[in-house]
MDTraj code that builds the backbone (N, CA, C; nanometers):
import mdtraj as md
import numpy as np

residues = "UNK UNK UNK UNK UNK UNK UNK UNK UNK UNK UNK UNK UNK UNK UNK UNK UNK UNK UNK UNK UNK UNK UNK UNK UNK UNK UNK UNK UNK UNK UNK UNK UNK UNK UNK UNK UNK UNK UNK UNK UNK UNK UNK UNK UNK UNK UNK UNK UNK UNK UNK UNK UNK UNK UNK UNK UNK UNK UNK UNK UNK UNK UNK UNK UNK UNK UNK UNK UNK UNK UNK UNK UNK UNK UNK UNK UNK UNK UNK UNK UNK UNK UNK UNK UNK UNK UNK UNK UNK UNK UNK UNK UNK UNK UNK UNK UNK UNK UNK UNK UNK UNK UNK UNK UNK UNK UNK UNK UNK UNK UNK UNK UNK UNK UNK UNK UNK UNK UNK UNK UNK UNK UNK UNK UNK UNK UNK UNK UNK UNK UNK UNK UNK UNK UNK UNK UNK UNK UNK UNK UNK UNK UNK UNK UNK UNK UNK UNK UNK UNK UNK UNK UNK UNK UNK UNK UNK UNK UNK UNK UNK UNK UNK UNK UNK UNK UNK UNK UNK UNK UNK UNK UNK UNK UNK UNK UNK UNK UNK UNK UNK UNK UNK UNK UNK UNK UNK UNK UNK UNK UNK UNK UNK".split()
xyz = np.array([
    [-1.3074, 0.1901, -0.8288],
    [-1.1709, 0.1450, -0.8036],
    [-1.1678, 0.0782, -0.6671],
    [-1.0918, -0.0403, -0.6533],
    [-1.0593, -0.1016, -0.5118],
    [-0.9460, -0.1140, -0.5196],
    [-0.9155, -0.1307, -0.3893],
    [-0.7457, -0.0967, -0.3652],
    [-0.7733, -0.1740, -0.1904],
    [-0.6702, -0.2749, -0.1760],
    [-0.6395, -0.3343, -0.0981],
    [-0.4767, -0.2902, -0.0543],
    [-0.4991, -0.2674, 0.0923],
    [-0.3590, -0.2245, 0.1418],
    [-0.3277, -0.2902, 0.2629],
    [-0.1907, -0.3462, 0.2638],
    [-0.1865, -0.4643, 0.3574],
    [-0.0405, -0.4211, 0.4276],
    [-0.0206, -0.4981, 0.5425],
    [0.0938, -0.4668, 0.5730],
    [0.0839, -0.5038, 0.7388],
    [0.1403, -0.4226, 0.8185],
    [0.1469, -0.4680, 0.9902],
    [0.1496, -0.3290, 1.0902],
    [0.0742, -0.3373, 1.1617],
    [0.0753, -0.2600, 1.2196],
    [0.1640, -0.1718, 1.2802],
    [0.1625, -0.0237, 1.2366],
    [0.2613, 0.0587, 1.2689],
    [0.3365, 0.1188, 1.1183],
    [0.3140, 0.0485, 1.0339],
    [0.3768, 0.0911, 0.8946],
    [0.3239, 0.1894, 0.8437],
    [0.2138, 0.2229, 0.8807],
    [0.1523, 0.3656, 0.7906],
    [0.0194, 0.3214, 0.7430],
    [-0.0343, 0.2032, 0.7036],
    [-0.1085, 0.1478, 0.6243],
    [-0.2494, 0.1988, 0.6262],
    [-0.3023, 0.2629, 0.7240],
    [-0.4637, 0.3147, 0.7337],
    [-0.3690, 0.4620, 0.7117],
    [-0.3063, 0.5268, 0.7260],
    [-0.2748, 0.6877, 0.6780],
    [-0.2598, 0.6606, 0.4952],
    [-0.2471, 0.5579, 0.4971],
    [-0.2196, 0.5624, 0.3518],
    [-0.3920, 0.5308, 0.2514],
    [-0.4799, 0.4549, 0.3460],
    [-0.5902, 0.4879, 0.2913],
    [-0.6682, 0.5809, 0.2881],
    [-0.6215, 0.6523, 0.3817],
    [-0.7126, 0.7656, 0.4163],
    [-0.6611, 0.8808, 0.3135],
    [-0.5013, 0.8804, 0.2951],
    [-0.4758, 0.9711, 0.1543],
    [-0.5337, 0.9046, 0.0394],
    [-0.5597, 0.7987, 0.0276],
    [-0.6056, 0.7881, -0.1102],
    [-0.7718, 0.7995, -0.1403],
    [-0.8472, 0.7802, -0.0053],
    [-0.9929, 0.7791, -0.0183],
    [-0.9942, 0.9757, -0.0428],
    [-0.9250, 1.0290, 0.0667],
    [-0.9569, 1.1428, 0.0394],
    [-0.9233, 1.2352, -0.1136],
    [-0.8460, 1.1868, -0.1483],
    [-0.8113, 1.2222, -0.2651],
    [-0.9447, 1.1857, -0.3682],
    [-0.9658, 1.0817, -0.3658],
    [-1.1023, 1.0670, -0.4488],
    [-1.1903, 1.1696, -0.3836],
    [-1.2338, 1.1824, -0.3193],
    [-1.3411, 1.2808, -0.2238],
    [-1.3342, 1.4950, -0.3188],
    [-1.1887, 1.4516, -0.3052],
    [-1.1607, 1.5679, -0.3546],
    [-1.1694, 1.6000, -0.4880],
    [-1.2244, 1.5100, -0.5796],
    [-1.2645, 1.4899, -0.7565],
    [-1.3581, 1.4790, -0.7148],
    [-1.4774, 1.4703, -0.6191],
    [-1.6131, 1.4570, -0.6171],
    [-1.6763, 1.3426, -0.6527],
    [-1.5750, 1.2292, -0.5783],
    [-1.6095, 1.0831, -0.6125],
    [-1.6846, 1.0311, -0.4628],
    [-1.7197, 0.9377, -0.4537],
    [-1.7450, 0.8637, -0.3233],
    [-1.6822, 0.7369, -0.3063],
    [-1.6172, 0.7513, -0.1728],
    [-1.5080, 0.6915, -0.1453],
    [-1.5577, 0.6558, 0.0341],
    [-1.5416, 0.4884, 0.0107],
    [-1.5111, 0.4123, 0.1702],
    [-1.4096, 0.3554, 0.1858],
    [-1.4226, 0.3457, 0.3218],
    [-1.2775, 0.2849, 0.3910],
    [-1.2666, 0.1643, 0.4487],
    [-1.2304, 0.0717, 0.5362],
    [-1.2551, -0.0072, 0.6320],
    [-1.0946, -0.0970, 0.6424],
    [-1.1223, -0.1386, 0.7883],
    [-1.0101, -0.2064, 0.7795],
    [-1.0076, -0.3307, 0.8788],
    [-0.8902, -0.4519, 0.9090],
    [-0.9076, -0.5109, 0.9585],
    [-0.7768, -0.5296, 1.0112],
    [-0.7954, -0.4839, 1.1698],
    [-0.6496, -0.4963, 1.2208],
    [-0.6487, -0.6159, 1.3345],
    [-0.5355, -0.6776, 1.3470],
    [-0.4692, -0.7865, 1.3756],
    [-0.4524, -0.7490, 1.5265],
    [-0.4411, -0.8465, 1.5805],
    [-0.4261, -0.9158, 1.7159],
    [-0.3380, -0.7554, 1.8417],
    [-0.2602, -0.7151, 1.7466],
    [-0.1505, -0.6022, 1.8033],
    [-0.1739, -0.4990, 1.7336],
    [-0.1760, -0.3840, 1.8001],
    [-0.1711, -0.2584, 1.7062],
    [-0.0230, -0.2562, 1.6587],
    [0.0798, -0.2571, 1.6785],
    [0.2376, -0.2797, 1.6595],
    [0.2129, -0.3954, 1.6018],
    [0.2535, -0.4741, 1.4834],
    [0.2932, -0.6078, 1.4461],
    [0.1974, -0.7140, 1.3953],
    [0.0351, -0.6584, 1.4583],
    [-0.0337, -0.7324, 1.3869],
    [-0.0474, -0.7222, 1.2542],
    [-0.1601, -0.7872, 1.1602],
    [-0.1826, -0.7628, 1.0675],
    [-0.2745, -0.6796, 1.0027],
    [-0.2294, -0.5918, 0.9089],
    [-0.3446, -0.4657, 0.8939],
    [-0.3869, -0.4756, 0.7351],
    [-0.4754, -0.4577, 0.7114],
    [-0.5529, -0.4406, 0.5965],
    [-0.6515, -0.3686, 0.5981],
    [-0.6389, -0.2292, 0.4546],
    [-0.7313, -0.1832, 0.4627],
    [-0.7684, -0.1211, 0.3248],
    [-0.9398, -0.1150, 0.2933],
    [-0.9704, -0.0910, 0.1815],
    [-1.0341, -0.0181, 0.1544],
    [-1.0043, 0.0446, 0.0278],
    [-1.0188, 0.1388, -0.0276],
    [-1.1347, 0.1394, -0.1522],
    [-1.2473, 0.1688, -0.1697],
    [-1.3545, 0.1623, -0.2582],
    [-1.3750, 0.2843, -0.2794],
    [-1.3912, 0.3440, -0.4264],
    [-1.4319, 0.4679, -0.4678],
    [-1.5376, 0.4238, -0.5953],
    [-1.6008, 0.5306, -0.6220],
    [-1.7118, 0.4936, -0.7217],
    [-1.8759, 0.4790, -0.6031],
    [-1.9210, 0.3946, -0.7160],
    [-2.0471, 0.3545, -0.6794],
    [-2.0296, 0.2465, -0.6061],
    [-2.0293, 0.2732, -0.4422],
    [-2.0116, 0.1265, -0.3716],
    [-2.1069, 0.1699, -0.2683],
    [-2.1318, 0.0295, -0.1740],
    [-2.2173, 0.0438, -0.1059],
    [-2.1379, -0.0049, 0.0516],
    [-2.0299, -0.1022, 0.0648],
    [-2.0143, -0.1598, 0.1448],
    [-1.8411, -0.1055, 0.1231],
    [-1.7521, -0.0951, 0.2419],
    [-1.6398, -0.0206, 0.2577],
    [-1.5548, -0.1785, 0.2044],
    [-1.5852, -0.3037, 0.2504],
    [-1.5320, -0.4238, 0.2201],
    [-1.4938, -0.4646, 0.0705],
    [-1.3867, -0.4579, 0.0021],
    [-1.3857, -0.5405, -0.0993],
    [-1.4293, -0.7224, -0.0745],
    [-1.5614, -0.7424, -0.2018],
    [-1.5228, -0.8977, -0.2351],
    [-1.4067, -0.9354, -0.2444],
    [-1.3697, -1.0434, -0.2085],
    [-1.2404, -1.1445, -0.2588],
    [-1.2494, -1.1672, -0.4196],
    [-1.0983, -1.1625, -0.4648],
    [-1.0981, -1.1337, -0.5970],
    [-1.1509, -1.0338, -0.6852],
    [-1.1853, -0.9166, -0.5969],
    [-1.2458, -0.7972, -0.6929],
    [-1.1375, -0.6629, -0.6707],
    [-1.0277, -0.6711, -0.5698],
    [-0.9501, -0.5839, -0.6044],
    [-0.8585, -0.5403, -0.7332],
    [-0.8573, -0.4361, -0.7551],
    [-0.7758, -0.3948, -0.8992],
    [-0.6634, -0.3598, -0.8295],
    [-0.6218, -0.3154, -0.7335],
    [-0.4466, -0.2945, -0.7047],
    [-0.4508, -0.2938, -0.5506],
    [-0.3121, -0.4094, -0.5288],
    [-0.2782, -0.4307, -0.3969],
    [-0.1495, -0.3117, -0.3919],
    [-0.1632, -0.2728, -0.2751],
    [-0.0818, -0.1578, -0.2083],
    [-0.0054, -0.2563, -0.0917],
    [0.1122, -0.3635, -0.0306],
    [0.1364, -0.4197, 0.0524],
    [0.2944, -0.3059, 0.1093],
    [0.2834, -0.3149, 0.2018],
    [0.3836, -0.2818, 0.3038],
    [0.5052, -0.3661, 0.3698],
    [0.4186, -0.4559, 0.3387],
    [0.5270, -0.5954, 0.3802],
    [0.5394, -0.7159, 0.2791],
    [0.5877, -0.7931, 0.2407],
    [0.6036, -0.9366, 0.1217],
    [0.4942, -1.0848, 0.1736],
    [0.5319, -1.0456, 0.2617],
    [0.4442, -1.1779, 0.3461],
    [0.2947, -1.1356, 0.3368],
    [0.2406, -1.0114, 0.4029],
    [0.1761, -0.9919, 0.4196],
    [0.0833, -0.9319, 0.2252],
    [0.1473, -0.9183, 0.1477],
    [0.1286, -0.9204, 0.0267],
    [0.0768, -1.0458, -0.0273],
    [0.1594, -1.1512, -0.0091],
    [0.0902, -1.2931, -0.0301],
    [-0.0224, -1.3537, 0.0518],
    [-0.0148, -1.3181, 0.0855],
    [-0.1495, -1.3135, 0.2313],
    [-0.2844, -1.2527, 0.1665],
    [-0.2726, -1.1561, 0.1192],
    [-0.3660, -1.0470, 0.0323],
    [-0.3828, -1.0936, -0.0812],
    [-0.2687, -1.1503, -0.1475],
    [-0.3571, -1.1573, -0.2829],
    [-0.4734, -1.1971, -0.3233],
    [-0.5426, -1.3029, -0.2791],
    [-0.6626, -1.3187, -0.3246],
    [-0.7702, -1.2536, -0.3606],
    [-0.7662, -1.1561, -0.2228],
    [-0.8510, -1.0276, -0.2777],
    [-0.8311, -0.9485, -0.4006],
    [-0.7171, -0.9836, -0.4423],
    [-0.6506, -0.9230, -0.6136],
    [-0.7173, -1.0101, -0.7564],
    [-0.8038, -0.8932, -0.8208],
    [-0.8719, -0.9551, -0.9248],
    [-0.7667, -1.0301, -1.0364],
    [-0.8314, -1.1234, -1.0791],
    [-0.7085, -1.1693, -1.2226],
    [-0.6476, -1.0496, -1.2741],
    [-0.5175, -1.0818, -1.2957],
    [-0.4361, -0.9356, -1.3674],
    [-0.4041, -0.8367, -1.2696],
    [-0.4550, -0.8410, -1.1978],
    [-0.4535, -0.6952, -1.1156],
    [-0.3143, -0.6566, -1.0890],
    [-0.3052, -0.5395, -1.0311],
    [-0.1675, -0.4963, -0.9954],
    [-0.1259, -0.4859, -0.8759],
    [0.0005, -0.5403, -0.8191],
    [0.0361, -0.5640, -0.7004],
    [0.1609, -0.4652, -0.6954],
    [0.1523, -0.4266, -0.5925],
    [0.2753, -0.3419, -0.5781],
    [0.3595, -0.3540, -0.4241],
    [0.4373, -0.4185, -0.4361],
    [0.4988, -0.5213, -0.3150],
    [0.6135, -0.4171, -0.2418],
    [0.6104, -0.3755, -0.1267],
    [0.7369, -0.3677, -0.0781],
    [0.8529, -0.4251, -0.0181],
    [0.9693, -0.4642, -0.0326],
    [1.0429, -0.6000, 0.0037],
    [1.0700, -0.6051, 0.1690],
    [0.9982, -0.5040, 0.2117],
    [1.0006, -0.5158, 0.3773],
    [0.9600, -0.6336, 0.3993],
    [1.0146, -0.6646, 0.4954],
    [1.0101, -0.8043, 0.6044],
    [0.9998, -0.7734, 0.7335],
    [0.8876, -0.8347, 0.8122],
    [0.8524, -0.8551, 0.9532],
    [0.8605, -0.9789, 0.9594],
    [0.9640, -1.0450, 1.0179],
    [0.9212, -1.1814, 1.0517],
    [0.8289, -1.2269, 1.1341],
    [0.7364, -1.3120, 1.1494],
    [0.6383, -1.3039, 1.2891],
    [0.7186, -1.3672, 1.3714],
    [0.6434, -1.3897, 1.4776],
    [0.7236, -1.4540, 1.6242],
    [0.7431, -1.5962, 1.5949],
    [0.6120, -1.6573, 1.5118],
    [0.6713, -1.8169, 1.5313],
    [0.7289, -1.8437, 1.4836],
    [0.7339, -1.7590, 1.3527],
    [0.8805, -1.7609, 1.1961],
    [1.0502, -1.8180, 1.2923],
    [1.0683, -1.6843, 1.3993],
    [1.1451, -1.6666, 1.4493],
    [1.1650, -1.7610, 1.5506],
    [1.0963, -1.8368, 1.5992],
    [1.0776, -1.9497, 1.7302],
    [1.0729, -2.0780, 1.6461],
    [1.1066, -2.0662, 1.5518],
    [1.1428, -2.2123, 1.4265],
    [0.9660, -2.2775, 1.4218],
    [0.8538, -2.2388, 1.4706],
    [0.7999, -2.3204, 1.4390],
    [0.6909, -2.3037, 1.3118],
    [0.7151, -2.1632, 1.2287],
    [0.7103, -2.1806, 1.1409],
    [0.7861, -2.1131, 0.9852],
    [0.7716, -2.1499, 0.8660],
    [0.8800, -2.0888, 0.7903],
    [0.8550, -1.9631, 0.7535],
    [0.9316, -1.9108, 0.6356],
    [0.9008, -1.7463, 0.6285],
    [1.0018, -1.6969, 0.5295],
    [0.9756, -1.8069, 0.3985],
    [1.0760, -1.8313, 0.3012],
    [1.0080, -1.6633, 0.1723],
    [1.1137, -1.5727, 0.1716],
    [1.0844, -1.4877, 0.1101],
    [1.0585, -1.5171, -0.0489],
    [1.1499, -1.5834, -0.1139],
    [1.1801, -1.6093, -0.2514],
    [1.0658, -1.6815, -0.2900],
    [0.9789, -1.7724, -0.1880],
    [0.8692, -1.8711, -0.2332],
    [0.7603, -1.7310, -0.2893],
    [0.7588, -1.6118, -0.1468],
    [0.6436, -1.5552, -0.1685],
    [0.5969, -1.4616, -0.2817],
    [0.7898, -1.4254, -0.2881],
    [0.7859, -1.3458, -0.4260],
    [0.7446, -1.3848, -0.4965],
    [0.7572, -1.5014, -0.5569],
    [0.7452, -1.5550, -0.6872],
    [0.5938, -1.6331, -0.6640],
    [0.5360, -1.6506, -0.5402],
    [0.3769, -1.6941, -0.5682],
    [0.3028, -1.5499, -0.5920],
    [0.3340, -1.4313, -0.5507],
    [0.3113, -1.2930, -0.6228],
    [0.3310, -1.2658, -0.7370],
    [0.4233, -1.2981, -0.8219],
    [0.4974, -1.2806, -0.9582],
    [0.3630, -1.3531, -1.0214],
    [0.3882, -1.4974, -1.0006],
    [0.2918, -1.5636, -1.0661],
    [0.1613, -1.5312, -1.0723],
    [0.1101, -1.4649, -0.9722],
    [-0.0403, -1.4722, -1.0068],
    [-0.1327, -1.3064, -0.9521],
    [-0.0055, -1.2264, -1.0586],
    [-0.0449, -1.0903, -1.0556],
    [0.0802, -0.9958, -1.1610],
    [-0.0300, -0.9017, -1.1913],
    [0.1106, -0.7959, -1.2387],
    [0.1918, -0.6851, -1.1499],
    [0.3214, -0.7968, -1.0755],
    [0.3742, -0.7306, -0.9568],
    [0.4853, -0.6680, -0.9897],
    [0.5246, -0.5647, -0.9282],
    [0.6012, -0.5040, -0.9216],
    [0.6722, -0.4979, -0.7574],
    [0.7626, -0.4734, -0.7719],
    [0.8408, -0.5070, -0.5961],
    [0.9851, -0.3664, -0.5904],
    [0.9674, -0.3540, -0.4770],
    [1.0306, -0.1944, -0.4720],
    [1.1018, -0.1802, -0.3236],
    [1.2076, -0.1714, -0.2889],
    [1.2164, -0.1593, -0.1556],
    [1.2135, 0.0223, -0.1006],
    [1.0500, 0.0614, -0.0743],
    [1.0126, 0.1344, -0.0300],
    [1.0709, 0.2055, 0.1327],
    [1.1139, 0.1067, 0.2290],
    [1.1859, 0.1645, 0.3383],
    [1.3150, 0.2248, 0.2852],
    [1.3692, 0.1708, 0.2493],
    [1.4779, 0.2560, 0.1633],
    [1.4829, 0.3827, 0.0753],
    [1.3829, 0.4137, 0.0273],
    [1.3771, 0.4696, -0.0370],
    [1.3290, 0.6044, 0.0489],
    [1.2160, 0.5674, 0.1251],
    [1.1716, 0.6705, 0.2277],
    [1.3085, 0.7207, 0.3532],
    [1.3522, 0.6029, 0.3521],
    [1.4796, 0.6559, 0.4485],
    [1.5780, 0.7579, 0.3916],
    [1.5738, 0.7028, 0.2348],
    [1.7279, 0.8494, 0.1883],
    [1.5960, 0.9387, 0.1810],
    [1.4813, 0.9864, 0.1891],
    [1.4135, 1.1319, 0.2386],
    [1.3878, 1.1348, 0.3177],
    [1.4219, 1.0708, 0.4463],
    [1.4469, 1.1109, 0.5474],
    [1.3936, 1.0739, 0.6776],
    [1.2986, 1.0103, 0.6470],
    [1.2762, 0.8902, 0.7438],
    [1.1583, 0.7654, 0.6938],
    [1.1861, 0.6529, 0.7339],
    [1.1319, 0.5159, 0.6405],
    [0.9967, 0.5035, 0.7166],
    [0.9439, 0.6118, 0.7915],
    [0.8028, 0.5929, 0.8090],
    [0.7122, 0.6741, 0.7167],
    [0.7923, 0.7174, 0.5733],
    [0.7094, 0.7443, 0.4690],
    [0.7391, 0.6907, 0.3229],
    [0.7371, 0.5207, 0.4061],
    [0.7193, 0.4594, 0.2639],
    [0.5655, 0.4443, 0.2383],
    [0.5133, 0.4595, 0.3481],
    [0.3637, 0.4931, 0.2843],
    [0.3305, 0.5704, 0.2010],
    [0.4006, 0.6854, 0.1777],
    [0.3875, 0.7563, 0.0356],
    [0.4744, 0.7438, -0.0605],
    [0.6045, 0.6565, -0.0585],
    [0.6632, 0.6174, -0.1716],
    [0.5563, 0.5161, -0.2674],
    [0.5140, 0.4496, -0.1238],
    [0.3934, 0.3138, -0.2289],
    [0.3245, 0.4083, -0.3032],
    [0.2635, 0.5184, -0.2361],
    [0.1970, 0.5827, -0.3111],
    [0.1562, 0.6159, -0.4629],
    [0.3227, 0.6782, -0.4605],
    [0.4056, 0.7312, -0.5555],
    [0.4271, 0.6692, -0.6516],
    [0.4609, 0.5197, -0.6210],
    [0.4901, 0.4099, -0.7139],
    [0.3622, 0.3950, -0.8300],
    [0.2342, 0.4018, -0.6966],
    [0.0984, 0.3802, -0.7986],
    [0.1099, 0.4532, -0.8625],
    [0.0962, 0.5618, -0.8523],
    [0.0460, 0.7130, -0.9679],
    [0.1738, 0.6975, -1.0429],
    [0.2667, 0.6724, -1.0176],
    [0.3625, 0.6642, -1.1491],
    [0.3515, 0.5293, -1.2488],
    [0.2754, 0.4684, -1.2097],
    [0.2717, 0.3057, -1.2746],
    [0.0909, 0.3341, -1.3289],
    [0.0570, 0.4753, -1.3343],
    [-0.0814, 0.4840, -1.3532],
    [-0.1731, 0.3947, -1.3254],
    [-0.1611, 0.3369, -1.1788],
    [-0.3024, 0.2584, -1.0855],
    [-0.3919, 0.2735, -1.0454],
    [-0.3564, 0.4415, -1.0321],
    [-0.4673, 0.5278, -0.9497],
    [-0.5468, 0.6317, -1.0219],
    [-0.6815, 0.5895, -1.0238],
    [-0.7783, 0.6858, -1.0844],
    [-0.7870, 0.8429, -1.0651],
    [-0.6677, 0.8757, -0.9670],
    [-0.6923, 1.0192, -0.9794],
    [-0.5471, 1.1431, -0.9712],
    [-0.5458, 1.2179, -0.9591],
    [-0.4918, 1.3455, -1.0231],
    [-0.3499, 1.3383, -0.8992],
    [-0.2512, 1.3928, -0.9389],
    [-0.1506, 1.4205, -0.8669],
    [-0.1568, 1.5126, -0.7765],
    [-0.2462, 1.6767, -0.8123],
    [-0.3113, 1.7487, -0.7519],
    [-0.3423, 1.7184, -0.6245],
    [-0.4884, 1.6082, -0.6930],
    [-0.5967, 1.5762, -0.5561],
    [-0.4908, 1.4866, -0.4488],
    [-0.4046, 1.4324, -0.5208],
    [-0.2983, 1.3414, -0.4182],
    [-0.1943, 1.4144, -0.3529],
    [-0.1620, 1.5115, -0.4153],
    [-0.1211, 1.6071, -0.2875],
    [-0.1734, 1.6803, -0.1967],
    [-0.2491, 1.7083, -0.2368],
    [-0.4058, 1.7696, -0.1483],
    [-0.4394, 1.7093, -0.0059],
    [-0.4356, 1.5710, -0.0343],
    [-0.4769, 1.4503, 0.0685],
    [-0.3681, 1.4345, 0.1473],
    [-0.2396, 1.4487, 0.0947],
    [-0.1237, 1.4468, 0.1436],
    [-0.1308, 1.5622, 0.2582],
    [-0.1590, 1.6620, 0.1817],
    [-0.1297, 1.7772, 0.2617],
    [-0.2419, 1.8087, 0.4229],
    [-0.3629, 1.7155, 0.3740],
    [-0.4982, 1.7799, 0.4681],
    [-0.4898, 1.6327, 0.5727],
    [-0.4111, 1.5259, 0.5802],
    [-0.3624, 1.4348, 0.6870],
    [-0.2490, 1.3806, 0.6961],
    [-0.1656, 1.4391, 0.6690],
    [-0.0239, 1.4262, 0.7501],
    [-0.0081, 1.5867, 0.8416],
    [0.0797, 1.5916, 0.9739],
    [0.1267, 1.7037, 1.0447],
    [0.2195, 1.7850, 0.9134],
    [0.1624, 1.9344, 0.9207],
    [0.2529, 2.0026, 0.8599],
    [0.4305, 1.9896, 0.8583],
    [0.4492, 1.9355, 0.9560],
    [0.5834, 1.9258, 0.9724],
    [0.6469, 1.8312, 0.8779],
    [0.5626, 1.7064, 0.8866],
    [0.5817, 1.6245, 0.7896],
    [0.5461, 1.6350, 0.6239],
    [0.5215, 1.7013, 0.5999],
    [0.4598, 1.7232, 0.4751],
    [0.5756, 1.7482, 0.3803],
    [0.6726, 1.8160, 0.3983],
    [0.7562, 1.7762, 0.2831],
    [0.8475, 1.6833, 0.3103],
    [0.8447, 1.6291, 0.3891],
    [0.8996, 1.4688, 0.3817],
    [0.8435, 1.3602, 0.3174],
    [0.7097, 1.3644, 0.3471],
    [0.5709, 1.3163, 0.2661],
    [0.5963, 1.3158, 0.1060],
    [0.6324, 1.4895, 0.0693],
    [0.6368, 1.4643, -0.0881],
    [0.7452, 1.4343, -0.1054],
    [0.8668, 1.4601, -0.0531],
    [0.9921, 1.3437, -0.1044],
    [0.9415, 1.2069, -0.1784],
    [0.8697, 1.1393, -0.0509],
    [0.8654, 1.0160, -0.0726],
    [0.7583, 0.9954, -0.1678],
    [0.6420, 1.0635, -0.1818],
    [0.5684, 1.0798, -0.3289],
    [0.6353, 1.0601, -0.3981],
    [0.7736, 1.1617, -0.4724],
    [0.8407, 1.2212, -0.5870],
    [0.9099, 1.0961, -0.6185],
    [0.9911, 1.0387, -0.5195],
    [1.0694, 0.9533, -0.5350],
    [1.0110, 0.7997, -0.5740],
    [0.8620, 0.7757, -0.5052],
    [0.7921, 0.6918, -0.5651],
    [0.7758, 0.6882, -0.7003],
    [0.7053, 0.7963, -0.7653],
    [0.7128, 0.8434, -0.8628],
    [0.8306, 0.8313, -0.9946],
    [0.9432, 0.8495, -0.8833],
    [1.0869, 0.8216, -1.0077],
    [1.0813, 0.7074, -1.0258],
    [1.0836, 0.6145, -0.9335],
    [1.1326, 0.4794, -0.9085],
    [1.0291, 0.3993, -0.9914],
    [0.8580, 0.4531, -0.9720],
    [0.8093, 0.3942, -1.1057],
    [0.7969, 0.4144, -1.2446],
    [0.8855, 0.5183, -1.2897],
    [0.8994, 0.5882, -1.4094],
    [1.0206, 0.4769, -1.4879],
    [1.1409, 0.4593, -1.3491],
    [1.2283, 0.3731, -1.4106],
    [1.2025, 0.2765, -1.4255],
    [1.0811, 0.1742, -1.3805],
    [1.0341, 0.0419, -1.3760],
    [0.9357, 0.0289, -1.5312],
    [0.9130, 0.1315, -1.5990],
    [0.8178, 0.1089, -1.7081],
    [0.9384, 0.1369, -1.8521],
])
top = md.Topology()
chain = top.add_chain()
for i, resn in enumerate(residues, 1):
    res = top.add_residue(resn, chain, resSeq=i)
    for name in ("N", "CA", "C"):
        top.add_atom(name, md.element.get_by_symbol(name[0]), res)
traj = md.Trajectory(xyz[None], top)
């Protein structure tokens, strides 16, 4: 399984690989990581991937991912390529505008990106900060995305092992805030099928 997770720094996006590699770990799979972060730890751009199975290198090829995990819309279209034909995208409608977006010198037209996602993937789009915010705070839409996968059956492994992972890297404190935003992922992709 590969799994590309994209988004900007500060959103959650490497806690969210690290629940999902470990979760494989915990079925007795082998699972790498890697990532590639952007210019800013705050705001840059983050990507990071997720390989379980028989792999050798933590890097997905381009075009060999089976499901994009994005945090942001922009930064989703940005990623796709690494998304195999068909694959599944799972978009959150968060928006970071970048700086030059905002300094007019360049655009940052949402509706174009949606729909170059629509077109050339099986996407689904969810506004995940929201959703993490009515449980209680929107720095766990990283586990609503989650949630979304395993309810849209993306993810090769057990609800169990995904709470497990949940539970062995997030602060206890956070942890049932964490599964809110699981559960609610979870609803929200139950109603989408």
């Amino acid at each position: 399984m590969n799994i590309i997770i994209s988004g900007v720094g500060g959103q959650g996006t490497i806690l969210a690989s690290k629940i999902l590699a470990a979760s494989a770990v915990l079925e007795g799979k082998n699972a790498r990581t890697g990532e590639t972060i952007g210019m800013s730890q705050r705001g840059g751009c983050v990507a990071s991937h997720v390989r379980t199975g028989d792999v050798h290198s933590a890097y997905i090829p381009a075009g060999n991912a089976d499901l994009l995990l994005s945090f942001e819309i922009c930064e989703g279209a940005r990623s796709l390529p690494q998304l195999k034909k068909g694959g599944q995208a799972i978009i959150n409608l968060a928006t970071v505008t970048p700086v030059s977006a905002n300094l007019g010198k360049t655009g940052y037209d949402t509706v174009k990106m949606k729909e170059y996602i629509a077109q050339n993937s099986n996407a689904v789009f969810i506004d995940a900060d929201s959703l993490a915010k009515a449980c209680g705070s929107v720095k766990a839409a990283n586990t609503v995305l989650i949630g979304v996968a395993f309810g849209l059956d993306a993810l090769d492994v057990s609800k169990e092992s995904l709470i497990q992972a949940i539970r062995n890297n997030v602060k206890p404190s956070f942890f049932d805030l964490n599964m809110k935003a699981f559960d609610a992922g979870i609803k929200a992709a139950k109603e989408m099928k």
